[in-house]
C-alpha positions in Angstrom: -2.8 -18.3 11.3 -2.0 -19.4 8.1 -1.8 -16.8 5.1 0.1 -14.4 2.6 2.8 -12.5 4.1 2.1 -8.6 2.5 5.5 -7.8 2.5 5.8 -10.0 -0.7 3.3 -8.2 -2.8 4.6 -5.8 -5.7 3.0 -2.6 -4.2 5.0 -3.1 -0.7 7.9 -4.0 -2.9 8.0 -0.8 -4.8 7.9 1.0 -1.5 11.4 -0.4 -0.9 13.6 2.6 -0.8 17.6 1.7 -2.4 20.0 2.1 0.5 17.4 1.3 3.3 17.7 -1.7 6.0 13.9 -2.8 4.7 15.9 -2.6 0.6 18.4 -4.4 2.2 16.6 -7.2 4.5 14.0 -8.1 1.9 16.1 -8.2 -1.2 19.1 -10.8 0.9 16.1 -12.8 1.6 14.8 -12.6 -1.9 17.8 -12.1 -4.3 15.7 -13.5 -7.4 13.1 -10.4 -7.3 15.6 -7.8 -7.2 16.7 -6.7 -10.2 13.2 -6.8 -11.9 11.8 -4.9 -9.3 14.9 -2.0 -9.7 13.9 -2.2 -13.3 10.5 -1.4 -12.6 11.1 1.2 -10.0 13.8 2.8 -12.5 11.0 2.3 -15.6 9.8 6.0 -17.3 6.2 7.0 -17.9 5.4 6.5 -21.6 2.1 7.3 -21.2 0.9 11.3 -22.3 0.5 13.5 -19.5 -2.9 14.3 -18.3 -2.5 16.7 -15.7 -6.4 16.9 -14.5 -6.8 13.0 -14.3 -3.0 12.6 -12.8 -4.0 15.2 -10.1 -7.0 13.6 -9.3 -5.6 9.9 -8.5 -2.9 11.8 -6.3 -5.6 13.7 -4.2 -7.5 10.8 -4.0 -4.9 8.6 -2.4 -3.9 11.1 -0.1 -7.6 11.2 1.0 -7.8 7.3 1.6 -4.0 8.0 3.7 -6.1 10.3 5.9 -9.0 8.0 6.3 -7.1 5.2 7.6 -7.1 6.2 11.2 -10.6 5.8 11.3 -10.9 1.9 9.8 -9.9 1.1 13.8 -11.0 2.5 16.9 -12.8 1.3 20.3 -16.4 -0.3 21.0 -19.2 1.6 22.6 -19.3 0.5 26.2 -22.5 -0.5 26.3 -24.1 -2.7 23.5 -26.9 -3.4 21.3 -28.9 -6.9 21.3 -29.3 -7.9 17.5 -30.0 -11.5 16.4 -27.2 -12.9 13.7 -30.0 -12.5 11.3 -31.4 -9.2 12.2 -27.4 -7.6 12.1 -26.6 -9.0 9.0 -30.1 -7.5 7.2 -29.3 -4.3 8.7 -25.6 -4.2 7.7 -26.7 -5.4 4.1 -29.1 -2.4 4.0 -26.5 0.2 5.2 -23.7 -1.1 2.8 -26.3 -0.9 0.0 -27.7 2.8 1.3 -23.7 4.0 0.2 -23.3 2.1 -3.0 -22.4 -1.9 -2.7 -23.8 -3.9 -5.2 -22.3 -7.2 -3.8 -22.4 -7.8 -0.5 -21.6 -11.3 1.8 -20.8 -12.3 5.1 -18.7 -15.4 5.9 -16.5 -16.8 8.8 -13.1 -16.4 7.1 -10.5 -19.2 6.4 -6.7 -18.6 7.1 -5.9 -17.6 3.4 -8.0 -15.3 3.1 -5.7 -13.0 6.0 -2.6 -11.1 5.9 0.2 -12.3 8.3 2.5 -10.3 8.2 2.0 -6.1 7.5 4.2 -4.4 4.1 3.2 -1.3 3.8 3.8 1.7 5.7 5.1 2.2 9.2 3.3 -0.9 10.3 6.1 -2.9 8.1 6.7 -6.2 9.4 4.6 -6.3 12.2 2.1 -9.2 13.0 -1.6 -8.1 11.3 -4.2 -8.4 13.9 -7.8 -8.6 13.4 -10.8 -8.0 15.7 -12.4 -11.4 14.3 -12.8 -13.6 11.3 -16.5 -12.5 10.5 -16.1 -11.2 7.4 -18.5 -8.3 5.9 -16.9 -8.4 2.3 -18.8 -5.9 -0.4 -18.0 -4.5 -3.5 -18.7 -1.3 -5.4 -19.1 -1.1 -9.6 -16.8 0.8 -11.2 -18.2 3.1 -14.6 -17.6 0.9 -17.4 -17.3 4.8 -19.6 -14.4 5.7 -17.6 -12.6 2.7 -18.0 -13.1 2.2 -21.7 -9.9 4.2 -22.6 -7.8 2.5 -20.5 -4.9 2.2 -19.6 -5.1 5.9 -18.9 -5.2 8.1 -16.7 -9.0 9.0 -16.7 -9.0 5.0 -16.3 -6.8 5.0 -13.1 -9.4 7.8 -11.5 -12.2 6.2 -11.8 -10.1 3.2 -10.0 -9.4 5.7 -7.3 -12.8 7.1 -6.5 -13.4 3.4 -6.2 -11.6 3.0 -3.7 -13.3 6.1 -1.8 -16.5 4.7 -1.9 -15.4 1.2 -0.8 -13.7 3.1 2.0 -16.9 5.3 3.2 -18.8 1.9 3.0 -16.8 0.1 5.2 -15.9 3.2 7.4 -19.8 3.3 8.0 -20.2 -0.6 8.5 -16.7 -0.5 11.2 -18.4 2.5 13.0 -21.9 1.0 13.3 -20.7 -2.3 14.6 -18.4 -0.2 17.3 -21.3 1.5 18.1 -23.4 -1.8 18.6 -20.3 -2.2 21.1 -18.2 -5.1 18.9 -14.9 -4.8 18.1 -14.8 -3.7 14.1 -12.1 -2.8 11.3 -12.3 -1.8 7.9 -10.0 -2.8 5.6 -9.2 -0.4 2.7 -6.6 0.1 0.0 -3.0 0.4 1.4 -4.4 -0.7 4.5 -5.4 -4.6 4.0 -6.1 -7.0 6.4 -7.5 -9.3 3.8 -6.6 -10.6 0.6 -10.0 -9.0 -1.2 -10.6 -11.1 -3.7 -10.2 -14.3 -1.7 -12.2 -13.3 0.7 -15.1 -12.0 -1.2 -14.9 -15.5 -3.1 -15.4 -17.0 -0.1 -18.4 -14.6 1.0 -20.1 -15.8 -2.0 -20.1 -12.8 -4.2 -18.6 -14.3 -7.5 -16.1 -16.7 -8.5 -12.5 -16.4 -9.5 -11.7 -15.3 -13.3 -8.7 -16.4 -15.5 -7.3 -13.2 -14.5 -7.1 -13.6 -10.8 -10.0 -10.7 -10.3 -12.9 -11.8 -8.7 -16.1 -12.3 -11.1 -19.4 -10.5 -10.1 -22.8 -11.1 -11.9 -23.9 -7.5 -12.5 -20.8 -5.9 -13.3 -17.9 -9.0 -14.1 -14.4 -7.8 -12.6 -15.3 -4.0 -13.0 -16.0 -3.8 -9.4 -13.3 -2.6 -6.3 -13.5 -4.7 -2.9 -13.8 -3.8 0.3 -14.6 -5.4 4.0 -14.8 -5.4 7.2 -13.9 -7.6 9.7 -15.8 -8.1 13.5 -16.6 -9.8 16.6 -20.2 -9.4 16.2 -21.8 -13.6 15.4 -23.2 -12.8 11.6 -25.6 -14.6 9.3 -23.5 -16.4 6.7 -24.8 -15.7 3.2 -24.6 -18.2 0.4 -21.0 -19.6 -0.2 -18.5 -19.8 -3.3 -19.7 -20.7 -6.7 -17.0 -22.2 -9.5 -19.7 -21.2 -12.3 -17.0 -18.8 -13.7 -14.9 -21.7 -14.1 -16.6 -22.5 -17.5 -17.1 -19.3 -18.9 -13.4 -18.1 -18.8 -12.3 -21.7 -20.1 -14.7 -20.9 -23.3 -13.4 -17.2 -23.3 -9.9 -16.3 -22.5 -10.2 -12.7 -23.9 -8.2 -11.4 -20.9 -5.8 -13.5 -21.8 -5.4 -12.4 -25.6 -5.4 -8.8 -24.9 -3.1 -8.3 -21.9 0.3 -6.6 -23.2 2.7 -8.4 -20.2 1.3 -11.9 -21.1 0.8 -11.9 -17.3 -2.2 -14.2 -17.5 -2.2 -17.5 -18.4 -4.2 -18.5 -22.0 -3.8 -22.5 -21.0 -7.0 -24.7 -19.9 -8.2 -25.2 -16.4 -6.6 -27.9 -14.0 -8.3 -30.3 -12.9 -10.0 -28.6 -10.1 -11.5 -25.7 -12.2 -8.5 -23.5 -11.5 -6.1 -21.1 -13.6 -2.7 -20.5 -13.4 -1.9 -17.9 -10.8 -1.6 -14.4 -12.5 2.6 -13.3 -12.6 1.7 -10.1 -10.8 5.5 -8.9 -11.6 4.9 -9.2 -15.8 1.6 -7.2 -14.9 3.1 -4.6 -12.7 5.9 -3.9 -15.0 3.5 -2.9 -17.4 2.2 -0.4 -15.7 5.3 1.3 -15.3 5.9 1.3 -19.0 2.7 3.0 -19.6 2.7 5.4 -16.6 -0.4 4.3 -15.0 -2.3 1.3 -14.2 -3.6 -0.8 -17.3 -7.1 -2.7 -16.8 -7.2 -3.9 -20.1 -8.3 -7.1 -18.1 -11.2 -5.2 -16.9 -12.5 -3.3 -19.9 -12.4 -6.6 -22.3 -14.0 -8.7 -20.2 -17.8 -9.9 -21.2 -19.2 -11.6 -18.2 -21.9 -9.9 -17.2 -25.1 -11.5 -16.2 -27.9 -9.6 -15.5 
């Protein structure tokens, strides 16, 4: 299978550790990255302290650590007849019971996955998935919290996100292993997808100038989550490119992000952007201490 390998993404890069064989291996193979990655590890907070908020986004992603035993775990033994058409009404249901807005189901193409695993003790190791029916959803994110960002109040409200995609597809995974198919949720620090791909490709919005996936009701201010099964589902509608337009016309993200990490040029041919530089954007968040979303908050599509 054909798609990104995780270990080269900036979060399982700052999980290097100096002095480690992973530090070590990675950084022989990749000389180029290294010293802007130190220099981001070795960046100070600027940003005020904000003990409530700070606390918060720490106990929040030590609950998603202990939730991610459950995104896997074995079928029922004996299963439950449902047409493609019938499962996919009643997953859609379920998912919008707990709080997706968006929700899509498409048979997933290679660059949507993960190869290769970067984070965590699975480091390195192959990423194996039950199927390629994708389940891909997403959950709006208050629009109030984020308006001060980049803060920390900002960065909890991106956390308890990231909960409620997790309880959504924890409840998806676990119905479908009930129904006796092979299921597994993919969450933050756990991903077998690359979310914004995939939900691109589940039809739930199109691809922004700032490489964040572009929903109707709420524009990029939404987190991602999906599952992945065995279970034969009801493709919804696919991709759409009508974002294309509106972010050649706009380019606000552009103008107002600090790192210059995203592109202010015109489309290519195809109705594409310049990929985001993911580095420039990280390394701005360790200048200010916590993640920016400036991205998110000055964005105007929305269509209701």
């Amino acid at each position: 299978m054909n798609g990104f390998d995780e270990r080269d993404t900036v979060f399982s890069r700052m999980e290097l550790k100096p002095g480690t064989t992973r530090y070590q291996e990675y950084y022989a193979a990749h000389p180029h990255r290294r010293a802007a990655d130190d220099a981001a590890r070795a960046a100070p907070s600027e940003h005020p302290d904000d003990p409530v908020n700070r606390r918060l986004v720490e106990a929040g992603f030590g609950l998603l650590e202990d939730l991610r035993p459950l995104a896997r775990g074995p079928a029922a033994a004996h299963g439950t007849d449902l047409s493609p058409g019938e499962a996919t009404a009643f997953l859609r249901r379920l998912a919008e019971s707990h709080g997706a807005t968006s929700f899509g189901v498409s048979a997933l193409e290679d660059l949507c996955f993960y190869t290769t695993r970067g984070r965590g003790a699975e480091y390195g190791s192959p990423v194996e998935v039950p199927g390629r029916m994708g389940i891909v959803f997403a959950v709006p994110m208050s629009r109030e919290e984020l308006a001060g960002a980049p803060s920390p109040r900002a960065s909890a409200e991106v956390v308890n996100a990231y909960l409620r995609v997790a309880l959504v597809g924890l409840v998806l995974a676990r119905c479908l292993r009930a129904w006796g198919h092979e299921a597994a949720c993919t969450m933050d620090g756990r991903a077998d997808l690359v979310l914004p791909l995939a939900a691109w490709n589940a039809g739930l919005g199109a691809m922004g100038r700032s490489g964040l996936l572009l929903t109707d009701a709420h524009g990029p201010r939404v987190r991602l989550g999906a599952v992945l099964t065995s279970l034969p589902l009801e493709p919804t509608p696919g991709p759409s490119n009508r974002t294309s337009r509106v972010c050649a016309s706009c380019g606000r993200c552009a103008r107002f992000c600090p790192a210059r990490a995203i592109d202010a040029g015109p489309p290519t041919d195809d109705g594409r952007y310049r990929p985001v530089d993911h580095d420039a954007c990280f390394a701005q968040w360790r200048r200010t201490g916590t993640d920016c979303g400036l991205c998110l908050v000055e964005c105007p599509y929305v269509i209701r």
